[in-house]
mmCIF file as Biopython writes it, N, C-alpha, C and O atoms, coordinates in Angstrom:
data_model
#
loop_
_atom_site.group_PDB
_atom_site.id
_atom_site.type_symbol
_atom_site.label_atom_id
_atom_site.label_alt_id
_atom_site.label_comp_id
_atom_site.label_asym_id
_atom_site.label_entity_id
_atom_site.label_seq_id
_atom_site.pdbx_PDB_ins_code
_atom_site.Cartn_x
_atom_site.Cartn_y
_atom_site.Cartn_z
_atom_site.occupancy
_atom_site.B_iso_or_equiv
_atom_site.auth_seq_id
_atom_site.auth_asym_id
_atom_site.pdbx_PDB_model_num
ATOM 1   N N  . UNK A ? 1  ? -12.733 -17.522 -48.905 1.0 0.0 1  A 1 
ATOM 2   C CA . UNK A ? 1  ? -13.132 -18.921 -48.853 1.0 0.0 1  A 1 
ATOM 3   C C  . UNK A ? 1  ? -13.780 -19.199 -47.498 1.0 0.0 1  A 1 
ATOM 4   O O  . UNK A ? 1  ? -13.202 -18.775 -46.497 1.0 0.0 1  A 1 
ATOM 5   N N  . UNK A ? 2  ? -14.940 -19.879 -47.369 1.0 0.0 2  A 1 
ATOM 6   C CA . UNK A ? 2  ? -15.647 -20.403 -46.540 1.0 0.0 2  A 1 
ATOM 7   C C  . UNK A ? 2  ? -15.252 -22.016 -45.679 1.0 0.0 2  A 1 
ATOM 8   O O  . UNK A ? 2  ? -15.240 -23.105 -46.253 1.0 0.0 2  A 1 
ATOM 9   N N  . UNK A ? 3  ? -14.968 -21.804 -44.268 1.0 0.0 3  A 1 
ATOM 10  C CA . UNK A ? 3  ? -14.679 -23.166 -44.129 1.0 0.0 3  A 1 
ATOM 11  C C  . UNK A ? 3  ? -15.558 -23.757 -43.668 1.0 0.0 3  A 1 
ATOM 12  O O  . UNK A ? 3  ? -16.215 -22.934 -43.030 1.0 0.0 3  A 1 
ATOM 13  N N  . UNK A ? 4  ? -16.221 -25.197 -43.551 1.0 0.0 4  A 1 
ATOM 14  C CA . UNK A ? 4  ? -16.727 -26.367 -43.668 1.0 0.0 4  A 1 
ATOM 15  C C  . UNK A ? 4  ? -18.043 -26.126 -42.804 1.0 0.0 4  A 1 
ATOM 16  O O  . UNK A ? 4  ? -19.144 -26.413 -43.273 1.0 0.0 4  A 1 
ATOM 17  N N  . UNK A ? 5  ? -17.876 -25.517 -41.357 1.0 0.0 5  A 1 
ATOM 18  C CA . UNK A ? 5  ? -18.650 -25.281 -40.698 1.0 0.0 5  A 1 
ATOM 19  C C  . UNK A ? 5  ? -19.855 -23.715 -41.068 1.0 0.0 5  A 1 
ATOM 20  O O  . UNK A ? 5  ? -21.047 -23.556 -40.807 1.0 0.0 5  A 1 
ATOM 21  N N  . UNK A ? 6  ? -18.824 -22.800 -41.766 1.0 0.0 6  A 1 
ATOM 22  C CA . UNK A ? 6  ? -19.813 -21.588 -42.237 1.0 0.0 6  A 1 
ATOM 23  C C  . UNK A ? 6  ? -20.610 -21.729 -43.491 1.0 0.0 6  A 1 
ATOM 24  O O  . UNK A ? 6  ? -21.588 -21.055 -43.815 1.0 0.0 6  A 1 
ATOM 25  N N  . UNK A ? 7  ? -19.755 -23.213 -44.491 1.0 0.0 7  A 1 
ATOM 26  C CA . UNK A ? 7  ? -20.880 -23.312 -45.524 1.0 0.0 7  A 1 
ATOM 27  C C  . UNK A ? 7  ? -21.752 -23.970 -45.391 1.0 0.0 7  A 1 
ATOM 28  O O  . UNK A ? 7  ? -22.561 -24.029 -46.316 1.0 0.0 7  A 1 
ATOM 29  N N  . UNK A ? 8  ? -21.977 -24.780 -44.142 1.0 0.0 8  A 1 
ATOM 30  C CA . UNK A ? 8  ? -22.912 -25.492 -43.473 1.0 0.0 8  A 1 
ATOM 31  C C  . UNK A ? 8  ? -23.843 -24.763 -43.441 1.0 0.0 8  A 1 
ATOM 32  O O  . UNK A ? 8  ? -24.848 -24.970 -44.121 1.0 0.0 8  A 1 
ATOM 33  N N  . UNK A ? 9  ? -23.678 -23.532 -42.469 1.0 0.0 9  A 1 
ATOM 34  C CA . UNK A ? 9  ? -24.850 -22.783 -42.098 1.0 0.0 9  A 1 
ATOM 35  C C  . UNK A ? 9  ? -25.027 -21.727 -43.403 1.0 0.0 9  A 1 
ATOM 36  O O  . UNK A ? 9  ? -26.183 -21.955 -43.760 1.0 0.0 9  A 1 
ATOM 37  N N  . UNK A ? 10 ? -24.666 -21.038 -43.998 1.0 0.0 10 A 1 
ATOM 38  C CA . UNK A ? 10 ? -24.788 -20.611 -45.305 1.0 0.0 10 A 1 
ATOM 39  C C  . UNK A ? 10 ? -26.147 -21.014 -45.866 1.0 0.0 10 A 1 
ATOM 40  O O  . UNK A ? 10 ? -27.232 -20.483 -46.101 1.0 0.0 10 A 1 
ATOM 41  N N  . UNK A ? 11 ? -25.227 -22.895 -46.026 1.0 0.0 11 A 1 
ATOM 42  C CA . UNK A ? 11 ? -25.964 -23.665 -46.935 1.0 0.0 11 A 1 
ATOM 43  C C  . UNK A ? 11 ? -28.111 -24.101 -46.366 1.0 0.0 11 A 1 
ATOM 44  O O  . UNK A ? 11 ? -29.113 -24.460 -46.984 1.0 0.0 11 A 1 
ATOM 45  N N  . UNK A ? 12 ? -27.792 -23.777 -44.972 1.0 0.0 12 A 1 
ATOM 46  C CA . UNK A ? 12 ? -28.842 -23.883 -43.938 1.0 0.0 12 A 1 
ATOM 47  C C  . UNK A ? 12 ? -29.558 -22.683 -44.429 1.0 0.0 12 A 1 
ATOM 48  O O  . UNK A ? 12 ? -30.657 -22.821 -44.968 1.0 0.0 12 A 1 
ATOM 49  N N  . UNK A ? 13 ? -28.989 -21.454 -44.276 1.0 0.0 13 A 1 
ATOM 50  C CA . UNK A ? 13 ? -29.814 -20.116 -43.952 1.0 0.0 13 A 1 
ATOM 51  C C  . UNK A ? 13 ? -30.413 -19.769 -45.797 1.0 0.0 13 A 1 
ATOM 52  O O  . UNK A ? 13 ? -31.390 -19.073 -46.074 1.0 0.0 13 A 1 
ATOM 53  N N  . UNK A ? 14 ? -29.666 -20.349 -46.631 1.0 0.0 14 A 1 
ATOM 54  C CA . UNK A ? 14 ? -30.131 -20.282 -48.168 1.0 0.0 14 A 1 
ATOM 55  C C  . UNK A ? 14 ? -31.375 -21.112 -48.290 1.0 0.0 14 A 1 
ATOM 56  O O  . UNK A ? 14 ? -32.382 -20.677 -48.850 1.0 0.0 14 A 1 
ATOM 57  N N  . UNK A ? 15 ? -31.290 -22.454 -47.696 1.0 0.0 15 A 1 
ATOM 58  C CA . UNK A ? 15 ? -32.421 -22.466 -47.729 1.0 0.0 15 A 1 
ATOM 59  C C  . UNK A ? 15 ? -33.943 -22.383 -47.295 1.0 0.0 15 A 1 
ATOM 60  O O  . UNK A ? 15 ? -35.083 -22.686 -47.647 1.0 0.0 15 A 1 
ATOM 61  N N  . UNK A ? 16 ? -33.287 -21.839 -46.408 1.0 0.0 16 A 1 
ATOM 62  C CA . UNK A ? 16 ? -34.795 -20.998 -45.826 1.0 0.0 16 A 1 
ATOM 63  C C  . UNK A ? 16 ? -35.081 -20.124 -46.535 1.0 0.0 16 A 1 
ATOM 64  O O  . UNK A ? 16 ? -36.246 -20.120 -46.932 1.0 0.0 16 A 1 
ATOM 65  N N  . UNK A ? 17 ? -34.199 -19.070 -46.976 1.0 0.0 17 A 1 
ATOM 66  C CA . UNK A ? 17 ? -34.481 -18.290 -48.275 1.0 0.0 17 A 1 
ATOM 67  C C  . UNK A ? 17 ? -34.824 -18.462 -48.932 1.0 0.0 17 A 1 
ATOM 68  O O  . UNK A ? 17 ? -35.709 -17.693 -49.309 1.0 0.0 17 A 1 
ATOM 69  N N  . UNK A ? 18 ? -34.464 -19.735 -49.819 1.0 0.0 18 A 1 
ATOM 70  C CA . UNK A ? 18 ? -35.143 -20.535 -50.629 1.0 0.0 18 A 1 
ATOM 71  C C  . UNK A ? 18 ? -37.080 -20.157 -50.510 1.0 0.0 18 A 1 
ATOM 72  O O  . UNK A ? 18 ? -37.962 -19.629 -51.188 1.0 0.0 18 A 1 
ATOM 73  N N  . UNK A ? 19 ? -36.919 -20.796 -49.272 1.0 0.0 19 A 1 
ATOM 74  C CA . UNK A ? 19 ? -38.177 -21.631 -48.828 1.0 0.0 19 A 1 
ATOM 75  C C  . UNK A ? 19 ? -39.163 -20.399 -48.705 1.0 0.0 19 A 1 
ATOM 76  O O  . UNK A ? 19 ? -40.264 -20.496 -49.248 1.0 0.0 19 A 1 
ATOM 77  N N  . UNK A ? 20 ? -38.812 -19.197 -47.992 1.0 0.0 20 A 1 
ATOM 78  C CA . UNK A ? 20 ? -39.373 -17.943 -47.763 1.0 0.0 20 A 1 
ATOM 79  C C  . UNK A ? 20 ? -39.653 -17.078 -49.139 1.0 0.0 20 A 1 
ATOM 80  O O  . UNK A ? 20 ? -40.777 -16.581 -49.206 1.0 0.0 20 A 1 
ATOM 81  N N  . UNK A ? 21 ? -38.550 -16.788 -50.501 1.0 0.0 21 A 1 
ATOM 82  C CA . UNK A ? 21 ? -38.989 -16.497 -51.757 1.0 0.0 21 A 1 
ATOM 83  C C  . UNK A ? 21 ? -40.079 -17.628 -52.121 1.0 0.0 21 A 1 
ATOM 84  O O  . UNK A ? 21 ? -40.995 -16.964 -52.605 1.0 0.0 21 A 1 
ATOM 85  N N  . UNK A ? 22 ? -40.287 -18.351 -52.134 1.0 0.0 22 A 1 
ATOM 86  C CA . UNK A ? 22 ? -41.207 -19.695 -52.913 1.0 0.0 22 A 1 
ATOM 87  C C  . UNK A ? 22 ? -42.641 -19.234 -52.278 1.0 0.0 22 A 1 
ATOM 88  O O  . UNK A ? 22 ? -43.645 -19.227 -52.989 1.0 0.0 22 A 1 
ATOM 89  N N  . UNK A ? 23 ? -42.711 -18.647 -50.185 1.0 0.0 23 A 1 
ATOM 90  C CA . UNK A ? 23 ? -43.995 -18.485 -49.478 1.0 0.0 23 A 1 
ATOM 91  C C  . UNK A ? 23 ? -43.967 -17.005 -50.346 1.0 0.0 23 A 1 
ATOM 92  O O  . UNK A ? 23 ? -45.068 -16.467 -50.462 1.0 0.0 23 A 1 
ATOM 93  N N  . UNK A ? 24 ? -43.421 -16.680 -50.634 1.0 0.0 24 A 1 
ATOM 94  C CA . UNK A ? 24 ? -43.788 -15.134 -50.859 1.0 0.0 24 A 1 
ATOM 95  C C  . UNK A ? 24 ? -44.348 -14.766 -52.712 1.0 0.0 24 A 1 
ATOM 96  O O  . UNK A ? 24 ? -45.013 -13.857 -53.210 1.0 0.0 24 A 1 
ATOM 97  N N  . UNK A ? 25 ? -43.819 -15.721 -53.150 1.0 0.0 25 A 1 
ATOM 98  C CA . UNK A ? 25 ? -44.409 -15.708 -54.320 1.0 0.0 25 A 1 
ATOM 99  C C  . UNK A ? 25 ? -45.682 -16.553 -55.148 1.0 0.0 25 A 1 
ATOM 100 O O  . UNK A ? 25 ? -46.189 -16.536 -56.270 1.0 0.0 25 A 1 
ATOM 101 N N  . UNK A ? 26 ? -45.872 -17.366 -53.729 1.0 0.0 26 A 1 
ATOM 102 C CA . UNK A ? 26 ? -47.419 -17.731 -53.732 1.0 0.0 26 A 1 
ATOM 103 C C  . UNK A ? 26 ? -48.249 -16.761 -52.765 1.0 0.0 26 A 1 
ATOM 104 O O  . UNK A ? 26 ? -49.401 -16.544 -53.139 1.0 0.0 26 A 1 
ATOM 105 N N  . UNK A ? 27 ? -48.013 -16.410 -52.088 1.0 0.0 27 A 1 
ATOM 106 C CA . UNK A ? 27 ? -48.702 -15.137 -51.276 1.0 0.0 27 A 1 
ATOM 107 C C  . UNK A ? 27 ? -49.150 -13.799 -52.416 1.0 0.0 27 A 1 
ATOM 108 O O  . UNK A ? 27 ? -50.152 -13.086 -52.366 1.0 0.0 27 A 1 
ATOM 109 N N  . UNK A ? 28 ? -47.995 -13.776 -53.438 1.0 0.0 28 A 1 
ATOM 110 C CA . UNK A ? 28 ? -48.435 -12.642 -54.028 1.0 0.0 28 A 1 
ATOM 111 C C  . UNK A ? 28 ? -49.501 -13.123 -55.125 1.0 0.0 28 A 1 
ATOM 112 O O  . UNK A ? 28 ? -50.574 -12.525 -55.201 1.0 0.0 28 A 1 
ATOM 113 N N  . UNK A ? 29 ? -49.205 -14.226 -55.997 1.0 0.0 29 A 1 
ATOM 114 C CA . UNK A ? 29 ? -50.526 -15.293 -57.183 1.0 0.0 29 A 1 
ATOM 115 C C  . UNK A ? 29 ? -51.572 -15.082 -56.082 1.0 0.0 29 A 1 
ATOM 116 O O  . UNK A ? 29 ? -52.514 -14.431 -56.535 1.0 0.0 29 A 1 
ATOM 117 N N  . UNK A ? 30 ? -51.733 -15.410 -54.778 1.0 0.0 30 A 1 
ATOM 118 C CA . UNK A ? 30 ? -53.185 -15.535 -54.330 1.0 0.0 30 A 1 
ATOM 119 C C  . UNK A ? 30 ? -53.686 -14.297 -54.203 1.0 0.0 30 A 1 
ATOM 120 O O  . UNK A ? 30 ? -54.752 -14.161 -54.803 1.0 0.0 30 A 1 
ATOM 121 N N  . UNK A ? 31 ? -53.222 -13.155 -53.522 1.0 0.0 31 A 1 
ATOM 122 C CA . UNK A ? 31 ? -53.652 -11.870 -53.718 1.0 0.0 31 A 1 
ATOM 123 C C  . UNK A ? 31 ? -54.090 -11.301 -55.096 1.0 0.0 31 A 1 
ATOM 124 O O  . UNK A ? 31 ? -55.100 -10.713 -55.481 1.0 0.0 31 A 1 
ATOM 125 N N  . UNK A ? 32 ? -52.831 -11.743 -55.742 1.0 0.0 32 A 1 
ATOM 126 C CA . UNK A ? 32 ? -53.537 -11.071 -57.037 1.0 0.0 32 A 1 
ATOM 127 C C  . UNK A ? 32 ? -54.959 -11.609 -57.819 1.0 0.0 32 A 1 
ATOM 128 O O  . UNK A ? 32 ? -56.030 -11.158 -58.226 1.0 0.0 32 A 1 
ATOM 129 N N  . UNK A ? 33 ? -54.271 -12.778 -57.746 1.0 0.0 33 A 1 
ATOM 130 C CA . UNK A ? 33 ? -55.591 -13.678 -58.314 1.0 0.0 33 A 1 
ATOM 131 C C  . UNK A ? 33 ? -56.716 -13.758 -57.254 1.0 0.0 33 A 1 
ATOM 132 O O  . UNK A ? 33 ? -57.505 -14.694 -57.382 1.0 0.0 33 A 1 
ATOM 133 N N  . UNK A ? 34 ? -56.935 -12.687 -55.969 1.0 0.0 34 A 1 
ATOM 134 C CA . UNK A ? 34 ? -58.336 -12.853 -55.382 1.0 0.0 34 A 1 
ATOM 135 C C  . UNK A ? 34 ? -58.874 -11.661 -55.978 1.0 0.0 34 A 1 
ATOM 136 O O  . UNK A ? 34 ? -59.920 -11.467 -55.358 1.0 0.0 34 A 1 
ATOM 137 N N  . UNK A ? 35 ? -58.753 -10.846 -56.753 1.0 0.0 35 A 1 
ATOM 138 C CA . UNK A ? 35 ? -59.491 -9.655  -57.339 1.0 0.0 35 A 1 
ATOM 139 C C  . UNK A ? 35 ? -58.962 -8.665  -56.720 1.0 0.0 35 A 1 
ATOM 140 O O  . UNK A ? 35 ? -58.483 -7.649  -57.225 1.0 0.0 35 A 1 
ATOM 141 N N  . UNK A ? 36 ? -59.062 -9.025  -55.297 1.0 0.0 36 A 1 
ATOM 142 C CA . UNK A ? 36 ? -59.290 -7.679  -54.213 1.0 0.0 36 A 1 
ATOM 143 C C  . UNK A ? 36 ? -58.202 -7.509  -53.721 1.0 0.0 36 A 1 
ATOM 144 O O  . UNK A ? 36 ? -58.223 -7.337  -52.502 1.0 0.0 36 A 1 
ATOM 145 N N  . UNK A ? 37 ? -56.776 -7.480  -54.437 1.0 0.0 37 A 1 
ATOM 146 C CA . UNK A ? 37 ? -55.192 -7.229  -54.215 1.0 0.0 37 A 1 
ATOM 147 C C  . UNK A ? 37 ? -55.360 -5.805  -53.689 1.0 0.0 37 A 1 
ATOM 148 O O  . UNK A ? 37 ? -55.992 -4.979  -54.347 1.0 0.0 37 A 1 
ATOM 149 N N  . UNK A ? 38 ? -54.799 -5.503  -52.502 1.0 0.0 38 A 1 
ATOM 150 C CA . UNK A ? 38 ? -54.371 -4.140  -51.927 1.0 0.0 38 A 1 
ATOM 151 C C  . UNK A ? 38 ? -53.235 -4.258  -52.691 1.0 0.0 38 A 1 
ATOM 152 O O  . UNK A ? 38 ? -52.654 -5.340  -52.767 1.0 0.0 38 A 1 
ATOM 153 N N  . UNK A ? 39 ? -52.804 -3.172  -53.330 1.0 0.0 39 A 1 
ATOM 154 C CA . UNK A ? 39 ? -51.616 -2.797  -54.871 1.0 0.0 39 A 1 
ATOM 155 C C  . UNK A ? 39 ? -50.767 -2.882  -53.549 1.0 0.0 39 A 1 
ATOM 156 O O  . UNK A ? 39 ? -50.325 -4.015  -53.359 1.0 0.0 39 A 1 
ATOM 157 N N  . UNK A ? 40 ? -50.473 -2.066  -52.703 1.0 0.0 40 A 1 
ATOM 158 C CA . UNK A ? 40 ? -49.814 -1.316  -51.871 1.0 0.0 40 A 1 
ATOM 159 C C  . UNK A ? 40 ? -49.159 -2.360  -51.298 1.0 0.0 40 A 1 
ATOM 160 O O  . UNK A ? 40 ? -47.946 -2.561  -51.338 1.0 0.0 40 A 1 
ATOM 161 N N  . UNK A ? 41 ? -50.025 -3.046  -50.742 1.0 0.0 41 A 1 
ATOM 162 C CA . UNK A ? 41 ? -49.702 -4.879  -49.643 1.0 0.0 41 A 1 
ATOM 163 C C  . UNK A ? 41 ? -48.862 -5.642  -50.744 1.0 0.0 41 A 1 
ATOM 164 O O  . UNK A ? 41 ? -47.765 -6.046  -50.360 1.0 0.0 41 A 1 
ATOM 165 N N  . UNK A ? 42 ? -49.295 -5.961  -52.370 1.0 0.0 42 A 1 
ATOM 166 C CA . UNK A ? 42 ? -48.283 -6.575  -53.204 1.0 0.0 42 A 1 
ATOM 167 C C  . UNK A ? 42 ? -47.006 -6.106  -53.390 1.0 0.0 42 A 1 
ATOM 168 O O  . UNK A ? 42 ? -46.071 -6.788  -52.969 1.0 0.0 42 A 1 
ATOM 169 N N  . UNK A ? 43 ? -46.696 -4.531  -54.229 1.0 0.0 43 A 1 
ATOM 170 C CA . UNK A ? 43 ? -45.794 -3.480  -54.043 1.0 0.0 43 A 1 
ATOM 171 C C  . UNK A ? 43 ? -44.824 -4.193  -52.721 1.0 0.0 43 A 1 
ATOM 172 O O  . UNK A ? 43 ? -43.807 -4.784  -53.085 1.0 0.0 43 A 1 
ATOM 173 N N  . UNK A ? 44 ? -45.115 -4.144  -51.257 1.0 0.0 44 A 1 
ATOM 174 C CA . UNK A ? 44 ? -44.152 -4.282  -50.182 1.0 0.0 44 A 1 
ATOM 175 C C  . UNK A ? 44 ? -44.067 -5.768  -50.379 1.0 0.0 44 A 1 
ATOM 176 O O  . UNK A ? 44 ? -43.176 -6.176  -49.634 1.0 0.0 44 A 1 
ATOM 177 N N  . UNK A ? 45 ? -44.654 -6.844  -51.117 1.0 0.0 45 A 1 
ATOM 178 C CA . UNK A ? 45 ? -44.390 -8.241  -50.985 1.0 0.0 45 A 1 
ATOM 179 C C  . UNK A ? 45 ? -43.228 -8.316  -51.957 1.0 0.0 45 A 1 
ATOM 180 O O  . UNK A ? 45 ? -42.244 -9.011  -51.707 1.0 0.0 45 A 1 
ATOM 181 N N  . UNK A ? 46 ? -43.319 -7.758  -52.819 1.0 0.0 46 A 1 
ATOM 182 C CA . UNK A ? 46 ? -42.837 -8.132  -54.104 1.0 0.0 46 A 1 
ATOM 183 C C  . UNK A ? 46 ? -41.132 -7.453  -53.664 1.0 0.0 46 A 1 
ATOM 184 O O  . UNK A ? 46 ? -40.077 -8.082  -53.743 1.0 0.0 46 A 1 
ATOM 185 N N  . UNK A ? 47 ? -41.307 -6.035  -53.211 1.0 0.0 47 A 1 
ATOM 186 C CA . UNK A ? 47 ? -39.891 -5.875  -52.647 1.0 0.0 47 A 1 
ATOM 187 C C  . UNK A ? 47 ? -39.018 -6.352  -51.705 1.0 0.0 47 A 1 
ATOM 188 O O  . UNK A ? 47 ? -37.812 -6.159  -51.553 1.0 0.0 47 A 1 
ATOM 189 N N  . UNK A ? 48 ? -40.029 -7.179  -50.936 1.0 0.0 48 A 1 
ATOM 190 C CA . UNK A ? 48 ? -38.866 -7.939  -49.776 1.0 0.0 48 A 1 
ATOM 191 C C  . UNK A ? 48 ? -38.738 -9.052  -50.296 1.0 0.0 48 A 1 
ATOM 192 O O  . UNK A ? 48 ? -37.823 -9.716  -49.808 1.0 0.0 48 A 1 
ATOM 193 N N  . UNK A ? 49 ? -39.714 -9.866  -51.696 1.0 0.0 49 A 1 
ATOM 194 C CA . UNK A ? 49 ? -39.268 -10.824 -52.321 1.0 0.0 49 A 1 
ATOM 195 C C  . UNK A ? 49 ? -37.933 -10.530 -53.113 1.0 0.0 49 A 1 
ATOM 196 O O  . UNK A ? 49 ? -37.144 -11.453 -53.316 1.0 0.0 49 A 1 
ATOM 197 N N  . UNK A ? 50 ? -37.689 -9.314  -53.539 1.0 0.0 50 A 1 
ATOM 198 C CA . UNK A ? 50 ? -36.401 -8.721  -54.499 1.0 0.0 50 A 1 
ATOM 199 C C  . UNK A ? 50 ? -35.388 -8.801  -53.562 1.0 0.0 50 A 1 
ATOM 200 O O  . UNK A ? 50 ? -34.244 -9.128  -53.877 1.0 0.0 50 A 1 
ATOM 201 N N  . UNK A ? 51 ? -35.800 -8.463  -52.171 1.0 0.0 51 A 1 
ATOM 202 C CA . UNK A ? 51 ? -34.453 -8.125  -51.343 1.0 0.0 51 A 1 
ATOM 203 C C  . UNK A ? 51 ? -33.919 -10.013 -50.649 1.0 0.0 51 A 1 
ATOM 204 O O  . UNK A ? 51 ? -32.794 -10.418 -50.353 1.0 0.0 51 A 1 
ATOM 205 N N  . UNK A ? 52 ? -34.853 -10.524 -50.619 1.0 0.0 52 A 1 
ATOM 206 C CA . UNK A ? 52 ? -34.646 -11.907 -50.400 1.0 0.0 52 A 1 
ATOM 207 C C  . UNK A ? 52 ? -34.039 -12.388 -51.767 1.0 0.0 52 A 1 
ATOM 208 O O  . UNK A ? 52 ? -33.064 -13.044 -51.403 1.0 0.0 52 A 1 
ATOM 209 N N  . UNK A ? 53 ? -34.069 -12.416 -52.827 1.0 0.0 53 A 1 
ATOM 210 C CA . UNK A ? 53 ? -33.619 -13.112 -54.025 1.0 0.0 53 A 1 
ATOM 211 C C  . UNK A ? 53 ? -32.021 -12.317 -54.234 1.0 0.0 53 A 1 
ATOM 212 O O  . UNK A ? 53 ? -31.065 -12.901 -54.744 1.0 0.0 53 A 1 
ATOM 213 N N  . UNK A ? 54 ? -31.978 -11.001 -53.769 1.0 0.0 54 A 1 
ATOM 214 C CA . UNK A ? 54 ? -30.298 -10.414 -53.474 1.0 0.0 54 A 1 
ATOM 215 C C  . UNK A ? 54 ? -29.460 -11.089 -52.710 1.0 0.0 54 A 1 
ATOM 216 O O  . UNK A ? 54 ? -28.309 -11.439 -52.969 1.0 0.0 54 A 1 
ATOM 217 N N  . UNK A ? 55 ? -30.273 -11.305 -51.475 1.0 0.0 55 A 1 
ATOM 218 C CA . UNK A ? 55 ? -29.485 -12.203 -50.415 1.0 0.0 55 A 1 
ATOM 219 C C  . UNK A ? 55 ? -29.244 -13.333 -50.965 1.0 0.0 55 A 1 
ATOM 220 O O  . UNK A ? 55 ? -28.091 -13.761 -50.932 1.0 0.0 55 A 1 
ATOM 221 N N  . UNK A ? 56 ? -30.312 -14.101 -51.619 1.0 0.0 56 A 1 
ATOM 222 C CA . UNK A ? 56 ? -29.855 -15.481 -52.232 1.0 0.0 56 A 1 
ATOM 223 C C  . UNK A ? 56 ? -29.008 -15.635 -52.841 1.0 0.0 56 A 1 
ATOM 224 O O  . UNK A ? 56 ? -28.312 -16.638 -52.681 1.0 0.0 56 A 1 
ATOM 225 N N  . UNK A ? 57 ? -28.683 -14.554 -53.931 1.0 0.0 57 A 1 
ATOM 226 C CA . UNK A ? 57 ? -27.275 -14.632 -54.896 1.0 0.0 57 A 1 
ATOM 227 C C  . UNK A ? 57 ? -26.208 -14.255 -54.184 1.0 0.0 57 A 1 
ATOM 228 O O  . UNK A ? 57 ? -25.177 -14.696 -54.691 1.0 0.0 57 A 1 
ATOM 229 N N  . UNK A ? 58 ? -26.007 -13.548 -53.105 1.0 0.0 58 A 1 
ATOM 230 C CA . UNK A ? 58 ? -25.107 -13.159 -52.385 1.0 0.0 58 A 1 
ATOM 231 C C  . UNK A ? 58 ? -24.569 -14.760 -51.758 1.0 0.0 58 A 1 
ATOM 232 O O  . UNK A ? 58 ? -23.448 -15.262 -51.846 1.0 0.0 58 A 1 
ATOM 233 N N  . UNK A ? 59 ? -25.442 -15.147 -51.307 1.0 0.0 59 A 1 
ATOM 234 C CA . UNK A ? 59 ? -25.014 -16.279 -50.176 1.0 0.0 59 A 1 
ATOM 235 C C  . UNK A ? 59 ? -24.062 -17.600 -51.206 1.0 0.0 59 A 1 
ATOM 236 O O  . UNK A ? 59 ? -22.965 -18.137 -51.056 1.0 0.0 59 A 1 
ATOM 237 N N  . UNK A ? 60 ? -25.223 -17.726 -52.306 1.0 0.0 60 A 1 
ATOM 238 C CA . UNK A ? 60 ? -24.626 -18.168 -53.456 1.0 0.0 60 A 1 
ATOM 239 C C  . UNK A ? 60 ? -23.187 -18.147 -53.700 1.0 0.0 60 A 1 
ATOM 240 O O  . UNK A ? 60 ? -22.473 -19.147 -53.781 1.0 0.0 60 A 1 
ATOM 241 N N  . UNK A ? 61 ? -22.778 -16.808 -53.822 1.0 0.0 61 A 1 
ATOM 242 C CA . UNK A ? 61 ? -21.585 -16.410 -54.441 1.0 0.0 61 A 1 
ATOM 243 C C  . UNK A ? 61 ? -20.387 -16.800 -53.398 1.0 0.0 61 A 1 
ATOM 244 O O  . UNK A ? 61 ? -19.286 -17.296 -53.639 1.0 0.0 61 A 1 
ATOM 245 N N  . UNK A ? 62 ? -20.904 -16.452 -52.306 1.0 0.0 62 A 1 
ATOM 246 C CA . UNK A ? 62 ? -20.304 -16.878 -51.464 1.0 0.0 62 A 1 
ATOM 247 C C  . UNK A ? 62 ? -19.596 -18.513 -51.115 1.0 0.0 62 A 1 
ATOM 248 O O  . UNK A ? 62 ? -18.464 -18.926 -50.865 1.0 0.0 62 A 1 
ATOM 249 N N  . UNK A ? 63 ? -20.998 -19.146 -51.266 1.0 0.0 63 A 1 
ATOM 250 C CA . UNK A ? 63 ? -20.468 -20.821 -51.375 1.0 0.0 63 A 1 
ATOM 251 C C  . UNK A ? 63 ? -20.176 -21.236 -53.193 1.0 0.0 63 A 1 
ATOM 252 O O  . UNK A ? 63 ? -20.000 -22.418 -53.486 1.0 0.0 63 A 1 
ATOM 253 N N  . UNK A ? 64 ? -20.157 -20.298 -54.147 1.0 0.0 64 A 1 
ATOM 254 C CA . UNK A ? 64 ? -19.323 -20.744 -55.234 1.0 0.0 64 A 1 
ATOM 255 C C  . UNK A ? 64 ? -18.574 -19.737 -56.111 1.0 0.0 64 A 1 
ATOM 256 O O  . UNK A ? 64 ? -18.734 -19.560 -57.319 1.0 0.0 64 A 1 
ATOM 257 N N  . UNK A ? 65 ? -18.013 -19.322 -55.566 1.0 0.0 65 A 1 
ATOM 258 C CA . UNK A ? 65 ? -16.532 -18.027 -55.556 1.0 0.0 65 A 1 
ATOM 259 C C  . UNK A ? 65 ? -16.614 -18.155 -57.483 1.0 0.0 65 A 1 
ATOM 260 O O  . UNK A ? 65 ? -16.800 -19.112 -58.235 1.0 0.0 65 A 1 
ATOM 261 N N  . UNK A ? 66 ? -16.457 -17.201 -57.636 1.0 0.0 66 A 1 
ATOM 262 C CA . UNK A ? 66 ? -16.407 -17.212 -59.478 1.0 0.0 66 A 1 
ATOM 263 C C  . UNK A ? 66 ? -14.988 -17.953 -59.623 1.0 0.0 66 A 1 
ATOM 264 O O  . UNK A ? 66 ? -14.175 -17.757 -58.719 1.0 0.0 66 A 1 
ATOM 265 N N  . UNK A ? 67 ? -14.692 -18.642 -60.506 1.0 0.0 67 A 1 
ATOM 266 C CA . UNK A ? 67 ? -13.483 -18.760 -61.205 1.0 0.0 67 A 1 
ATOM 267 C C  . UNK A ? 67 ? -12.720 -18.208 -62.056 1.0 0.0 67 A 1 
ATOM 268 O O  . UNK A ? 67 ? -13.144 -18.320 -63.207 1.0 0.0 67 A 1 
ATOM 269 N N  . UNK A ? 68 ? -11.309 -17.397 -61.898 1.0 0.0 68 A 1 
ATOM 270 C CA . UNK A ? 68 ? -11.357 -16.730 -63.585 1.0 0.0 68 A 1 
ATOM 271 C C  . UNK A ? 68 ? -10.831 -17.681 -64.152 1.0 0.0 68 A 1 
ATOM 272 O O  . UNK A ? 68 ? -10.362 -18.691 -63.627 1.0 0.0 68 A 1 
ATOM 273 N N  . UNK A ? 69 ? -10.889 -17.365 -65.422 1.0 0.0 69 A 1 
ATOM 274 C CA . UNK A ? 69 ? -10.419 -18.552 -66.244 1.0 0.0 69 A 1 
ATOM 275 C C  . UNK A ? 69 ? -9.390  -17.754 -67.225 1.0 0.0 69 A 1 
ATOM 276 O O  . UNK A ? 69 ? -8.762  -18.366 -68.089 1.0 0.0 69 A 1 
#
């Protein structure tokens, strides 16, 4: 369990993540959609977009602990 002050910043650093998957997945529509996509330059966008969207569910999980039921 997270107390008050770490889901603060959690809740801070998610959304920059947020904000950074959203720049990165318009970065990759404009490349692609300019014709002249270096494969290679998308390829490394698209994986630090995957490794950013891991962190997101991580941080997630973190500020909402599963319940068992």
């Amino acid at each position: 369990m997270v107390d008050h002050e770490e889901a603060k910043e959690l809740r801070e650093r998610l959304a920059r993540l947020k904000q950074e998957h959203r720049d990165l997945d318009s970065a990759i529509d404009a490349l692609e959609d300019s014709g002249r996509a270096d494969q290679l330059q998308v390829k490394r966008l698209k994986k630090k977009k995957l490794h950013i969207k891991d962190e997101i569910t991580r941080i997630e999980d973190q500020l909402l602990p599963d319940i068992i039921a």
